[in-house]
N, C-alpha and C positions, 0 to 999 in steps of 0.2 A: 501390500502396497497401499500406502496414502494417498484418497484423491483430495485434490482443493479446487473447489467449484467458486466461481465469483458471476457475480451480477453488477447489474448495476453502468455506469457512464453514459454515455453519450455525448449531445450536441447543447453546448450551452454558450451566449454571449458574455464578455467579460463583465464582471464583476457578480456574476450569476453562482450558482450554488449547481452541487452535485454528492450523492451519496455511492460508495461504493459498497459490496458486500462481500462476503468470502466465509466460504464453510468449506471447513476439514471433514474428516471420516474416522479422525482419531483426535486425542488432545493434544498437540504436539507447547512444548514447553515455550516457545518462540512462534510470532504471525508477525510477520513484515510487507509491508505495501511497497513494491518499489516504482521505478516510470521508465520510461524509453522515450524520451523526444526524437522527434526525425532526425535519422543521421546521426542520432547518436550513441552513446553508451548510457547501457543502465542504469540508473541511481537510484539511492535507498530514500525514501520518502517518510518512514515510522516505522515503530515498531509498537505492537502489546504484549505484554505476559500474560500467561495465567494469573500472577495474579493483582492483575490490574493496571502495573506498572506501564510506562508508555515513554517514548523518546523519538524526538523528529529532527529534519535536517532542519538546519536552520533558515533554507531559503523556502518551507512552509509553516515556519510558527505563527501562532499566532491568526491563520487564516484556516489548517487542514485542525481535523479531530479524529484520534486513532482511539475507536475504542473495542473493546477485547468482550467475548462474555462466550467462557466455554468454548468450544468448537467456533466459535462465528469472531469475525474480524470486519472492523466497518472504517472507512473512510469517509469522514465528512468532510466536502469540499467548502469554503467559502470565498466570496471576494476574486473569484476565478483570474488568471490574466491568460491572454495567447501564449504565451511563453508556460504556460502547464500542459500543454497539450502536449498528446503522447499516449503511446501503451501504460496501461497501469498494468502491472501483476502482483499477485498475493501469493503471499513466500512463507513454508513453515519449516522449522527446523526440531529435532527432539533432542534440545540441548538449551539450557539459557541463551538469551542475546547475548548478542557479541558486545564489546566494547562500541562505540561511534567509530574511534578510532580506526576499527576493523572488521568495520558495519560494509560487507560485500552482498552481493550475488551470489558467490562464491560459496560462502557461508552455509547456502539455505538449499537444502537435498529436493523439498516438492515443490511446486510451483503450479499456479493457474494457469488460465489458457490463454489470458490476458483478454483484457478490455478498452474498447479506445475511447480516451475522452479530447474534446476538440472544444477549443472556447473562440469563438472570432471575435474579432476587435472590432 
């Protein structure tokens, strides 16, 4: 059994900064960040490979940074809005990433235990 431990979130004002973290217990080939806003459905936020490789939705470029190193998975937040708020969880799979196309939830067998991060306006 794979565990995936994450740290990290909290309480920050917009335009504020936040780091997320995540450790596996194996090297799984795929680490993906995804969110849960209130009320709603989960979404994929990044992803990293081993090795190295990275790809994000497009409603965080440019502001989040997925980076990958062995077992550990980080999300750098920047530029925060209320509209990011939400459960973050870290997702690994022992398979390459998925296409974007058919970048799910679904996709990814382990999963954290989730973290809340909350930005007010």
């Amino acid at each position: 059994q794979v565990a995936v431990l994450q740290s990290g979130g909290g309480s920050v004002q917009a335009g504020g900064s936040l780091r997320l973290s995540c450790e596996t217990t194996a090297d799984p080939y795929c680490m993906a960040w995804f969110r849960q806003p209130p009320g709603m459905e989960r979404e994929w936020v990044g992803t990293g490979e081993g090795d190295g490789r990275t790809q994000y939705a497009d409603f965080v470029k440019g502001r989040f940074t997925v980076s990958r190193h062995s077992r550990k998975l980080y999300l750098q937040m920047s530029s925060l809005k209320p509209e990011d708020t939400g459960m973050y969880f870290c997702a690994a799979r022992f398979a390459p990433c998925p296409n974007i196309r058919t970048m799910t939830s679904s996709a990814f067998a382990f999963w954290g235990q989730g973290t809340q991060v909350t930005v007010s306006s």
